[in-house]
C-alpha positions in Angstrom: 0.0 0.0 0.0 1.2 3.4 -1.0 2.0 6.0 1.8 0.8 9.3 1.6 3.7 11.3 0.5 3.7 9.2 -2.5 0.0 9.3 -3.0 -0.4 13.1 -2.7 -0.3 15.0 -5.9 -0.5 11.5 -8.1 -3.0 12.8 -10.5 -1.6 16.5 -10.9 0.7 17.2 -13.3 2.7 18.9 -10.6 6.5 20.7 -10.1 7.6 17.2 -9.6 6.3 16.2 -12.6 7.6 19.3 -15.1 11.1 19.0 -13.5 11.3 15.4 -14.3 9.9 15.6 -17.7 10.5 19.0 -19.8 13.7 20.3 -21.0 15.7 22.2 -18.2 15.0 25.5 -20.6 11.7 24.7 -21.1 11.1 24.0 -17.4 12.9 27.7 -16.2 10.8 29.3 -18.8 7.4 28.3 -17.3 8.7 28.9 -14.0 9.2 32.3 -15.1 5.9 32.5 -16.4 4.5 31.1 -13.5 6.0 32.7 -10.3 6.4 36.3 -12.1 3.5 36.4 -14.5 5.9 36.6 -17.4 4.4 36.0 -21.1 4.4 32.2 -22.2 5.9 31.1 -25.4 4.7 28.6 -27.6 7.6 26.7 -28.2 7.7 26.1 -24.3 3.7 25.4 -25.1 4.7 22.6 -27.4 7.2 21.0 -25.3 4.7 21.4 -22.2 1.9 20.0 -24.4 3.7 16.6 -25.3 5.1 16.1 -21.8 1.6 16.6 -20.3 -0.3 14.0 -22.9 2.4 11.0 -22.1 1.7 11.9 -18.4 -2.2 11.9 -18.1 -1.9 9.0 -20.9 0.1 7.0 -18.4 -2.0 7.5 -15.8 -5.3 6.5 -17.7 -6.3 9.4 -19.4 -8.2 8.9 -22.6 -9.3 12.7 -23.1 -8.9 16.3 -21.9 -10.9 19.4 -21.3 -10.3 23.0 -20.7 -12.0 23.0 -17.2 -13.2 26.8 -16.2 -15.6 28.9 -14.1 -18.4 30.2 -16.0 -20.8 32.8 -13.9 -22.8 29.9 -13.2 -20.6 29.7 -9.9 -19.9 25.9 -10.7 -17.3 24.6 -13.3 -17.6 24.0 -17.1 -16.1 21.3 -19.2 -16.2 19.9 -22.7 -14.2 16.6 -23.6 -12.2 15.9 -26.5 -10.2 12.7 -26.8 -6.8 12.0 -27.6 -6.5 10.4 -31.0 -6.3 11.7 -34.4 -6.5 8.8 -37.3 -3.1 7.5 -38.7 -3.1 6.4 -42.7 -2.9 2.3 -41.7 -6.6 2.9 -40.1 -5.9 3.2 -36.4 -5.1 6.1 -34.3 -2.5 8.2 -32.7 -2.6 9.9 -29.5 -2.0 13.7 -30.1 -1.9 17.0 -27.9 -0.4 20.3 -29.5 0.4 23.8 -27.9 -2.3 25.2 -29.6 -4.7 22.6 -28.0 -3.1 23.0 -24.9 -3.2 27.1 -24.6 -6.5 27.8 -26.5 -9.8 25.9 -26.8 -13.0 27.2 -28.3 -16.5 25.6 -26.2 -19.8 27.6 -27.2 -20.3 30.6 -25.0 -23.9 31.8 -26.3 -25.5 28.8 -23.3 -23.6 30.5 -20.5 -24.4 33.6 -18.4 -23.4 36.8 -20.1 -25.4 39.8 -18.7 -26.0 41.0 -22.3 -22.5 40.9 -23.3 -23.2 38.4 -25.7 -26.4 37.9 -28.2 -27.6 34.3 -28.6 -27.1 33.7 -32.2 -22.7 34.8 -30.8 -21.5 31.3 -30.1 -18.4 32.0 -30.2 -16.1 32.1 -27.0 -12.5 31.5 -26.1 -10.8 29.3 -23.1 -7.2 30.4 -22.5 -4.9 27.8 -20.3 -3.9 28.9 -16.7 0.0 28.2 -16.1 -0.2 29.3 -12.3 -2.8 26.1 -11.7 -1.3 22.8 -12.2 -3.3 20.7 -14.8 -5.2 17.4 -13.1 -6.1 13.8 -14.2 -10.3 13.4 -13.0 -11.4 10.2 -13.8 -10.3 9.3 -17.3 -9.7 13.0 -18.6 -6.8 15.7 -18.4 -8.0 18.5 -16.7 -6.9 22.1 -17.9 -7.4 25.3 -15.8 -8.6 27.8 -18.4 -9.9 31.5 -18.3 -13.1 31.6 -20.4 -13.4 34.7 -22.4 -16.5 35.8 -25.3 -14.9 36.3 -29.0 -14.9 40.2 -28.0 -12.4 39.4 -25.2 -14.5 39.8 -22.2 -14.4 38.1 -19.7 -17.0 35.7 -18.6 -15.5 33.8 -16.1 -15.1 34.1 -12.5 -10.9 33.1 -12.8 -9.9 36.1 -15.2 -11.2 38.8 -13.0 -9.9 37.1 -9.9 -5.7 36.9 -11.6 -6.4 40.5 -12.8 -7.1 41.3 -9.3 -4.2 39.2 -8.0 -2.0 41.4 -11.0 -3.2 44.8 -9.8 -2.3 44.0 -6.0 0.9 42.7 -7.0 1.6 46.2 -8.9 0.8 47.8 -6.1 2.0 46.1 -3.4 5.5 46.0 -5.0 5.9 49.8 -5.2 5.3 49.4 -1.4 8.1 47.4 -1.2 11.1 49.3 -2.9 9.8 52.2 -1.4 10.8 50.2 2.4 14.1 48.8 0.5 12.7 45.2 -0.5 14.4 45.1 -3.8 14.9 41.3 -3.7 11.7 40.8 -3.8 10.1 39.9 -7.3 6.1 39.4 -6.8 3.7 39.7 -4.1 0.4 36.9 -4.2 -2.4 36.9 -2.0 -3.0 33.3 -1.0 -6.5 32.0 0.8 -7.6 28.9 3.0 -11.4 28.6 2.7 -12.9 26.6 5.8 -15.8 24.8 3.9 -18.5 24.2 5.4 -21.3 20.9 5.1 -24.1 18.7 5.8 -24.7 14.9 5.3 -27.8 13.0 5.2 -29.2 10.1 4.1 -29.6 10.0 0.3 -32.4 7.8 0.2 -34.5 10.6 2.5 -33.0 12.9 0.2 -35.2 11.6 -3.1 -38.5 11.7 -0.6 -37.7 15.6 -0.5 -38.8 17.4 -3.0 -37.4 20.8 -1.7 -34.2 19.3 -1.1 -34.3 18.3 -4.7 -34.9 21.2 -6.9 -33.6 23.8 -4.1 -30.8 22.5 -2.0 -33.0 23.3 1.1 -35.8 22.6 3.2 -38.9 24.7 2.2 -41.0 23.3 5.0 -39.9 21.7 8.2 -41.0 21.9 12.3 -38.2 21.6 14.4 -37.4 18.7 15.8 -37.4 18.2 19.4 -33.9 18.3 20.5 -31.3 20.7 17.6 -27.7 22.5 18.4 -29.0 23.6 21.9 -26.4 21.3 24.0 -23.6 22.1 22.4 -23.0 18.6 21.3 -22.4 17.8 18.2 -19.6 20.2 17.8 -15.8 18.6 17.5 -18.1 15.4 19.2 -17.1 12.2 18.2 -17.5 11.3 14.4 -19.9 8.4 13.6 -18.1 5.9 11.8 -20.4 6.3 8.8 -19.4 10.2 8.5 -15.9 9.3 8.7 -15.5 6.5 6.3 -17.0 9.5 4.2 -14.2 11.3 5.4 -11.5 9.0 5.0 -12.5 8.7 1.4 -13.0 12.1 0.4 -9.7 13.2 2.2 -7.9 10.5 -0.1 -9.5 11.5 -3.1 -8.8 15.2 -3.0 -5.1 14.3 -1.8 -4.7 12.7 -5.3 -5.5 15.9 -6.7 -2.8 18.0 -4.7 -6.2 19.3 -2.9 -4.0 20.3 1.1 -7.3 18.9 2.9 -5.9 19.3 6.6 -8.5 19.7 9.5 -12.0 17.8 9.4 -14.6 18.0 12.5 -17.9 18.4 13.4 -19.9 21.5 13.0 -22.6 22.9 15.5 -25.5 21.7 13.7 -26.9 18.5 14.2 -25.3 16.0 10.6 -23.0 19.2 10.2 -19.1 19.0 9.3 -16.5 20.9 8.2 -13.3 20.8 5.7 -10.4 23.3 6.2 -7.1 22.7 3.4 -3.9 24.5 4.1 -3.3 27.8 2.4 -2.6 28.6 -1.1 -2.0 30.9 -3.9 -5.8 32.5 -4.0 -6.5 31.5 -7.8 -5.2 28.0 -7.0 -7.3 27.6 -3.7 -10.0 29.2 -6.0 -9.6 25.8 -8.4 -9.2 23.8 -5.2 -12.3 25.0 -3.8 -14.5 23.9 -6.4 -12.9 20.7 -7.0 -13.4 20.1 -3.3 -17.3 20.9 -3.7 -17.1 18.9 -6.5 -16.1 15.4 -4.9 -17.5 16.1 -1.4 -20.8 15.7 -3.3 -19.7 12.7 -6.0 -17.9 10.6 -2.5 -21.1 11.1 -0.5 -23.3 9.3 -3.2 -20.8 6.5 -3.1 -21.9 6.3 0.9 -25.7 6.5 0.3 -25.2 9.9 1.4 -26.1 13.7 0.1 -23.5 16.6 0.5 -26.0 19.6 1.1 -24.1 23.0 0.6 -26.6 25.4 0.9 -26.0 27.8 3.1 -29.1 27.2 4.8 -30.6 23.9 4.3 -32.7 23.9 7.7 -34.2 26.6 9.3 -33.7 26.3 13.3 -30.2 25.4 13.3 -26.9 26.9 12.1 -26.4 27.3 8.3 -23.3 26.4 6.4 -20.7 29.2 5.4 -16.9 29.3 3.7 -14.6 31.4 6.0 -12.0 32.7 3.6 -8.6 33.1 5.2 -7.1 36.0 3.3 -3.2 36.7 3.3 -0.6 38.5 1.6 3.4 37.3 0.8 6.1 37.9 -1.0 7.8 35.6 -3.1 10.7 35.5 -0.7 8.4 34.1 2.4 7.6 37.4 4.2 4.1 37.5 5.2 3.0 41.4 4.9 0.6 40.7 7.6 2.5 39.1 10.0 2.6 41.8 13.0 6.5 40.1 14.2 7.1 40.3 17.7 6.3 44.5 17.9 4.2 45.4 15.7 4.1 49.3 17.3 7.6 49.4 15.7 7.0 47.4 12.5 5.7 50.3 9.8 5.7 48.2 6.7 3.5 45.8 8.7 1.0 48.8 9.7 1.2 50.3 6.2 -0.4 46.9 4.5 -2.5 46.7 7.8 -4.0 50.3 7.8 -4.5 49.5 3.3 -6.5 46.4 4.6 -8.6 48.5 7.3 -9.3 51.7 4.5 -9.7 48.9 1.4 -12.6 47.2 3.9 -14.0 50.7 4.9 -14.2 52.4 1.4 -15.5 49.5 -0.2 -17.8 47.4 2.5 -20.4 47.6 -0.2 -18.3 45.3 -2.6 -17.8 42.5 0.3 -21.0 42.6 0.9 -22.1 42.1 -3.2 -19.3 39.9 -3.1 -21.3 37.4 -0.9 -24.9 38.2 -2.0 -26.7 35.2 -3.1 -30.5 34.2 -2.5 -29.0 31.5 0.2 -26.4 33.6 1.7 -29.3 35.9 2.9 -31.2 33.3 4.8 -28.0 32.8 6.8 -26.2 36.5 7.2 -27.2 38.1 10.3 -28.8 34.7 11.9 -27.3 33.7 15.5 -24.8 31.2 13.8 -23.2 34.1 11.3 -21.8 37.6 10.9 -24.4 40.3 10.5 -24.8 42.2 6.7 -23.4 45.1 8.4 -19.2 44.9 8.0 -16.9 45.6 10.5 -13.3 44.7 10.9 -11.7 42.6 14.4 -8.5 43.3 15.3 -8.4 42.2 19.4 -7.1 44.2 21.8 -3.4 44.8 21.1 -3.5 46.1 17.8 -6.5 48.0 19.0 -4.3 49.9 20.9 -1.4 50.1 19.2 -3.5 52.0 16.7 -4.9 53.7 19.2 -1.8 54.9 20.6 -0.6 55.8 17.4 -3.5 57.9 16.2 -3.1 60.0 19.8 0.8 60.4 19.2 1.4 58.6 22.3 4.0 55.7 22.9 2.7 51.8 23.4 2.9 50.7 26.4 3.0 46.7 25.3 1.7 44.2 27.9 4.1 41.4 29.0 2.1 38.1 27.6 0.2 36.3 29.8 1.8 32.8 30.7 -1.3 29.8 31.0 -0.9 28.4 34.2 -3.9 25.4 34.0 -3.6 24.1 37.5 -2.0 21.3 37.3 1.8 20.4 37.7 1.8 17.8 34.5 0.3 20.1 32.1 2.1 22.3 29.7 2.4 25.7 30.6 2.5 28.2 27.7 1.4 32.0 26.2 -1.4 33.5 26.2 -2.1 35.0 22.9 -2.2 38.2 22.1 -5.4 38.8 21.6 -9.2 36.8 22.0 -10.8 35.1 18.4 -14.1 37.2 17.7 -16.1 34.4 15.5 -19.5 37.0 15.5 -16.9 39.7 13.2 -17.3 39.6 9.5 -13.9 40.4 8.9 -11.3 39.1 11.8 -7.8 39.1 12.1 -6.4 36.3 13.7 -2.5 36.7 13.9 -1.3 37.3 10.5 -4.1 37.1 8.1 -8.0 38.0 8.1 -11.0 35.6 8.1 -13.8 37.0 5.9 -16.7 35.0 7.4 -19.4 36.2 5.3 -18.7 33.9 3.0 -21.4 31.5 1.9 -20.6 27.6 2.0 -21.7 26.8 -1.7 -20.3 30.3 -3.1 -17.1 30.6 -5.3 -14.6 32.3 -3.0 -13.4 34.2 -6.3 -16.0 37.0 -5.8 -14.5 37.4 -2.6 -11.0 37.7 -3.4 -11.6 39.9 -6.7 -13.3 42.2 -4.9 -10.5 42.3 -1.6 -7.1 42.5 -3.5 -8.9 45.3 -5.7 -9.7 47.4 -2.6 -6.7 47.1 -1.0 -4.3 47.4 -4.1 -6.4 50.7 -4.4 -5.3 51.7 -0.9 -1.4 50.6 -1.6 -1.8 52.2 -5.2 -3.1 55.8 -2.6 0.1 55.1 0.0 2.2 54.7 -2.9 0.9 57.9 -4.9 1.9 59.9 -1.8 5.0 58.4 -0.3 6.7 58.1 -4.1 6.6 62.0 -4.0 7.4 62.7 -0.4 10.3 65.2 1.0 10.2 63.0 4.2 9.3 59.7 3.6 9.2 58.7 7.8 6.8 62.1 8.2 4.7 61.2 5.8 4.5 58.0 6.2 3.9 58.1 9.9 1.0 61.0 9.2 -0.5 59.1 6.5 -0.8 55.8 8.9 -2.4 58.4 11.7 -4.9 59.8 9.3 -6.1 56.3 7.8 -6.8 55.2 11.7 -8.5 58.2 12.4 -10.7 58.4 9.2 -11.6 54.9 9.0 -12.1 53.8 12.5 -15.4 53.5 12.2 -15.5 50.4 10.6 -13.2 48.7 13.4 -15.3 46.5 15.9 -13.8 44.3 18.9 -17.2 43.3 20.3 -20.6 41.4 19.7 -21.5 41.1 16.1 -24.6 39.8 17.1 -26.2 42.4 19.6 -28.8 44.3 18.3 -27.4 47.4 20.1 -24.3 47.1 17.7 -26.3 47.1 14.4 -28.1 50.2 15.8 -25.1 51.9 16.4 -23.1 50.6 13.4 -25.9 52.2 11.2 -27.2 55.4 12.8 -23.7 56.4 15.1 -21.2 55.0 12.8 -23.1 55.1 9.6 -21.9 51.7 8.5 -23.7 50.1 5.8 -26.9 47.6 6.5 -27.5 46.0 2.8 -29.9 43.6 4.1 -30.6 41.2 1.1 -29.0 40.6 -2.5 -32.2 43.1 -4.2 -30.1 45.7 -1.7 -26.8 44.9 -2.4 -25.6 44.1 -6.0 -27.1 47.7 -7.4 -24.2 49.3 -5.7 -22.3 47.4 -7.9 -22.4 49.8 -10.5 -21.9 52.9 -7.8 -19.6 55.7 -9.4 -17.0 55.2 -6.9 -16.9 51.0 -7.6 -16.9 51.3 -11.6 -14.2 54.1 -10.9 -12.1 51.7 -8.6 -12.6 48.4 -10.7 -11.9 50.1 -13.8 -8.9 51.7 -12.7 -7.5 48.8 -12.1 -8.5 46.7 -14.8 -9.8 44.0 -13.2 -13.2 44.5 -15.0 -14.6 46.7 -18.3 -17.6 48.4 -17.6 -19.6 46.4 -19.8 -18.4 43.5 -17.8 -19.6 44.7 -14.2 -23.1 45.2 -15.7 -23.2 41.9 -16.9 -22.3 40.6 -13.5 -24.8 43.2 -11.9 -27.5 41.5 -14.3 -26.5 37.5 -13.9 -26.1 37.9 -9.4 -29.6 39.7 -10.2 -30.9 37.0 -12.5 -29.9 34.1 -10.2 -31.6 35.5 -7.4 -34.6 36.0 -9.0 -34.8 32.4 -10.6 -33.8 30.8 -7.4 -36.2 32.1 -5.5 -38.4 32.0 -7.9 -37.7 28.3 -8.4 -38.7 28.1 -4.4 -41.7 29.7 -5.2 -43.1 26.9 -7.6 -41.5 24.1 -5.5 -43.5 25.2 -2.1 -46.9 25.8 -3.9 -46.3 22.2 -5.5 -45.4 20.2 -2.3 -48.0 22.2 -0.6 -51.0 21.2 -3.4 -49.3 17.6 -4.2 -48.4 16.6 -1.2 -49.7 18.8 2.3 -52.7 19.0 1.7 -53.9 15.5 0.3 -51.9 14.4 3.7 -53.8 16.8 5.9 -57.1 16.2 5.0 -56.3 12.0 4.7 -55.0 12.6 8.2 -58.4 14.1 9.0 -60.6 11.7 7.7 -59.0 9.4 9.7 -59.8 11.2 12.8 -63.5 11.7 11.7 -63.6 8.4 11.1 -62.4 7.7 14.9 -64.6 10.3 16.6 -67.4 9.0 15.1 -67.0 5.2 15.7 -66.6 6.4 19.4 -69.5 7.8 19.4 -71.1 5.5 18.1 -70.1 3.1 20.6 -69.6 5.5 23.4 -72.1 8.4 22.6 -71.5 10.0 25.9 -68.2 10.0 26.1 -66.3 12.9 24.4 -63.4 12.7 21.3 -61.6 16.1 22.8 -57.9 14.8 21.0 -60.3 14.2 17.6 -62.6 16.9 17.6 -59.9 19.4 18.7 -57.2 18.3 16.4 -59.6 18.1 13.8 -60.8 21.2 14.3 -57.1 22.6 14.3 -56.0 20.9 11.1 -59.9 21.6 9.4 -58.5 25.7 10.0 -54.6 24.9 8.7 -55.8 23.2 5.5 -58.0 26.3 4.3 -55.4 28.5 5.3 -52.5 26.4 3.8 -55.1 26.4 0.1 -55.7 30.0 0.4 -51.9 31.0 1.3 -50.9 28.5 -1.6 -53.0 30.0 -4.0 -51.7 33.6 -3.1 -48.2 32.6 -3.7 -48.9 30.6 -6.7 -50.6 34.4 -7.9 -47.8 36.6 -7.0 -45.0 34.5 -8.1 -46.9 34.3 -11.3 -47.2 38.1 -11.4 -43.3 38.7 -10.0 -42.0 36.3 -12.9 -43.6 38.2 -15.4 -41.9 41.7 -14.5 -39.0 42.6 -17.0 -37.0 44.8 -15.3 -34.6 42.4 -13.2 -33.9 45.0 -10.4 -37.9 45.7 -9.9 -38.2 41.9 -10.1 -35.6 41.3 -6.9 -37.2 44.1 -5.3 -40.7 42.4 -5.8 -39.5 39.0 -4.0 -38.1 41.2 -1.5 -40.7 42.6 -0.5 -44.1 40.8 -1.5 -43.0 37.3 -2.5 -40.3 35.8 0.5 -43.3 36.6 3.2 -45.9 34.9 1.5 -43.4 31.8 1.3 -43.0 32.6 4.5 -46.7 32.4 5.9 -47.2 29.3 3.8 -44.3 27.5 5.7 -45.7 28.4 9.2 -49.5 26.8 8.3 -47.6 24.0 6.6 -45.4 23.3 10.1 -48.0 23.9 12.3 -50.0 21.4 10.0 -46.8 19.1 10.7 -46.9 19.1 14.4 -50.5 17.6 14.5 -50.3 15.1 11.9 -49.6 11.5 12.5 -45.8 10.9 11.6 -46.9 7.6 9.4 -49.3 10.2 7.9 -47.1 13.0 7.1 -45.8 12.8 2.9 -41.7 13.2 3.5 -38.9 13.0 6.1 -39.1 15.7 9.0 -36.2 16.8 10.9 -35.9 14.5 13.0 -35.1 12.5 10.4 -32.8 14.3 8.2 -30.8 15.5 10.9 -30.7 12.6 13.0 -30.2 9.8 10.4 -27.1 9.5 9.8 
């Protein structure tokens, strides 16, 4: 049996793998082009091209693909095999540069916002050298930027390395203005904490909701949920972690650095977390990961839900993105080193991270807006919508201290003393974890915990290293020209704490009293939902920033303003129809079978017992006689409105119509249908409650 270290990285065509089988030329030229962003040449395409088809035909491979992001928010992929006919009749297998660095799939089926007509098939896929290439099941896997035959982008990956670029310019002039002229690049890199559910597949199919939406639309709590605590870092039941066991070896084969597994809060709730990586290549990973948590739970006779909230009652599922910056030479720009009051490079990239998240807290927030996503932000289990930025006590002060022009008086660290002789003693950090902020820092990087579970993270990270190469691109503007580089410098980090301290936070996300004074004291934004979010999108001050930049046209961030707006509408939209059907199909026919067999009941009682009253009969039936109208009248309403919503043009008047008349009638119809739950005979009721689903695995 193979160990690990051999296993890991066996179906990725890897550094291991390019230093063993290109050319030592060929191999320092792709280096170059992928560690400094240098132009690739073909003749190094060529070369990579043949030494990547004997690979993935060695290991199995019978085709490839140019595997990319479309604005679906999952992956895209079109297989072409190998062989080309030789002149005896048989074939040869075959893989050019060409083939390799370009592919052409039709681009008039995927979202476009209006950048593209229907009848304008054509689009572009353009290979990604900074992402290792990957063998999944029989086919060679190519990370590609998808592009329309105008050259826009209509992908989620080409924004997110234009982002990555613009940081990188930025951050470098940073850099040789503090002396750093070994360095050669700077690259954000990410670590996105996925989180799950598991249940049983065969309840699954019984679910109709679960089916067609990726959540429960109806659903009475069960009798014991999340309230003792228990289920989180409990023991794993053995058929969760042979699910584990597998999945963890099946993403290792891909180079995927799957690291820390446990058990979430919610009852049949888990979560991933991988090492940190480059962010586009954590972006790749992320998708993958989503990708086979869902293919190795089938295999188990289980369902991987990633819906951010697939049960009301209980926690939701999100995707903390763990969001860093380094050089090429190791440094980690947010690494605060053992005095941070006297580290100014540090407090530079540290006050560019606070104004970035300040200036721009609308973009985070777009960044994260999806129809699920709003179910969960705000709830007792996630951030609120309003951001705010964590940075614990000592750098609270330090920046505190620095904006009053008064010296730090650092605090000797606490040594943990537990009690007992055996134990270890050791320091107490710095600072407390705030798991209620949106936007933390937790020792030398921030966790953006807005993050939905089933979400790309690329949104997220486009729209971060944007913002704060912005800031840098300000810092750099001003210190390039100064007299007194240390004056102005110090001033510049003074004025940045003092103008954009509003947006930093230490305590409870989660109190109301902090939302009140986060909106009306500190005049933070609240953008509630996705109909109140994405339209800031196209802000003067976004388009101005994002533009600037490059990291999108102009035509591109309305088409991404249209598409989030689109999908919102059709998923909701989507739960519209699916509630008014169960509720029709399924409720109802259940509720009033239910009460016929409690008529029939009272009234063989009485006829035996006339005397003698049916209270639990009469009174149920009586209860369950009033649900049923109100469940047909509330499902006729919706079925109305949502005809009425889907028939308005205007895609921002059609979110704001959900918004406001459409997600309360769904919800009405859900607290008749629940309440119809609770009195219904469990034998009687049409699909797997809660109890089930949460508890049967």
């Amino acid at each position: 049996m193979k160990q690990l270290p051999e296993t890991f990285g066996a179906l990725v065509f890897d550094d291991r793998v390019m230093k063993s089988m290109l050319p030592a030329k060929v191999y320092a030229s792709l280096r170059h082009t992928i560690d400094e962003n240098a132009s690739l040449d073909l003749t190094v395409a060529n070369a990579v091209a043949a030494a990547m088809k004997e690979w993935a035909v060695k290991n199995g491979a019978t085709h490839f693909t140019h595997w990319f992001q479309p604005l679906t928010g999952i992956t895209a992929e079109k297989h072409d095999s190998f062989i080309s006919p030789a002149p005896d009749g048989g074939v040869i297998m075959e893989f050019s540069g060409k083939e390799l660095i370009q592919g052409e799939p039709d681009a008039s089926s995927f979202p476009s916002g209006g950048l593209r007509a229907t009848f304008e098939a054509r689009g572009y896929t353009a290979w990604d050298p900074t992402s290792y290439a990957f063998i999944k099941g029989k086919t060679l896997c190519i990370p590609t930027a998808f592009c329309a035959y105008g050259g826009e982008a209509l992908d989620k990956k080409t924004p997110l390395l234009r982002s990555m670029q613009a940081l990188n310019r930025q951050a470098m002039r940073i850099l040789k203005l503090f002396g750093n002229t070994d360095v050669k690049c700077v690259k954000t890199s990410v670590g996105p904490e996925q989180e799950y559910f598991l249940i049983d597949r065969e309840l699954y199919k019984q679910r109709k909701d679960l089916v067609f939406t990726g959540r429960t639309l109806f659903g009475a709590p069960a009798p014991k949920g999340q309230e003792l605590d228990d289920h989180y870092f409990g023991v794993i039941k053995p058929r969760v972690q042979a699910y584990m066991e597998e999945l963890n070896e099946e993403l290792w084969k891909l180079g995927i650095l799957a690291k820390t597994e446990h058990n979430e809060v919610a009852p049949s709730q888990h979560e991933l977390a991988p090492i940190y990586t480059t962010t586009n290549v954590a972006a790749d990973h992320n998708q993958l990961t989503m990708e086979i948590m869902q293919k190795v739970a089938l295999k188990h006779g289980l369902v991987c839900l990633l819906h951010e909230k697939p049960f009301a009652g209980v926690n939701g599922s999100g995707k903390h993105n763990n969001w860093s910056i380094a050089t090429d030479t190791g440094v980690n720009l947010l690494s605060p080193g053992e005095t941070p009051y006297e580290n100014a490079q540090f407090l530079l990239f540290l006050c560019a991270v606070i104004k970035a998240v300040d200036d721009y807290q609308d973009l985070l927030r777009i960044a994260v807006a999806t129809a699920g996503n709003d179910h969960r932000l705000g709830a007792n289990e996630a951030p609120p919508a309003v951001v705010s930025i964590f940075l614990g006590d000592e750098l609270t002060a330090i920046l505190e201290a620095i904006e009053k022009d008064e010296p730090y008086q650092g605090a000797e660290k606490e040594v943990m003393k537990l009690g007992v002789h055996a134990l270890p003693k050791f320091k107490k950090d710095a600072t407390d974890r705030n798991r209620t902020s949106p936007f933390a820092f937790t020792g030398n990087k921030f966790e953006f915990r807005m993050l939905g579970s089933a979400n790309s993270i690329s949104c997220t990270n486009i729209m971060l290293n944007a913002a704060v190469a912005e800031s840098l691109k300000i810092y750099a503007d001003r210190l390039e020209t100064a007299d007194d580089f240390e004056t102005v410098l110090h001033e510049m980090i003074r004025k940045t704490i003092k103008d954009h301290k509003r947006i930093l936070f230490n305590g409870n996300g989660y109190d109301e009293a902090w939302i009140k004074e986060a909106t009306e004291v500190r005049h933070l934004m609240n953008l509630r939902t996705t109909p109140d979010a994405i339209p800031h999108l196209l802000d003067p001050k976004n388009v101005k920033m994002l533009l600037s930049h490059k990291v999108f046209t102009e035509a591109e961030l309305r088409s991404r303003h249209e598409i989030t707006l689109e999908n919102y509408c059709k998923a909701v939209l989507i739960e519209a129809n699916t509630m008014a059907d169960m509720a029709k199909k399924e409720i109802l026919p259940a509720v009033s079978g239910y009460c016929g067999k409690l008529a029939a009941v009272a009234a063989a009682k009485q006829a035996v017992l006339p005397n003698v009253p049916c209270a639990y009969e009469t009174d149920t039936l009586d209860a369950l006689s009033t649900l049923a109208d109100q469940i047909a009248e509330r499902t006729s309403v919706l079925k109305t409105v949502t005809g009425i919503v889907k028939a308005i043009d205007d895609v921002k008047q059609q979110g704001y119509a959900i918004r406001d008349d459409l997600l309360p009638l769904m919800d009405e119809l859900r607290e008749s249908c629940d309440k119809a739950e609770t009195l219904t005979a469990k034998e009687d009721w049409p699909f797997p409650t809660y109890d089930d689903l949460l508890f049967g695995v």
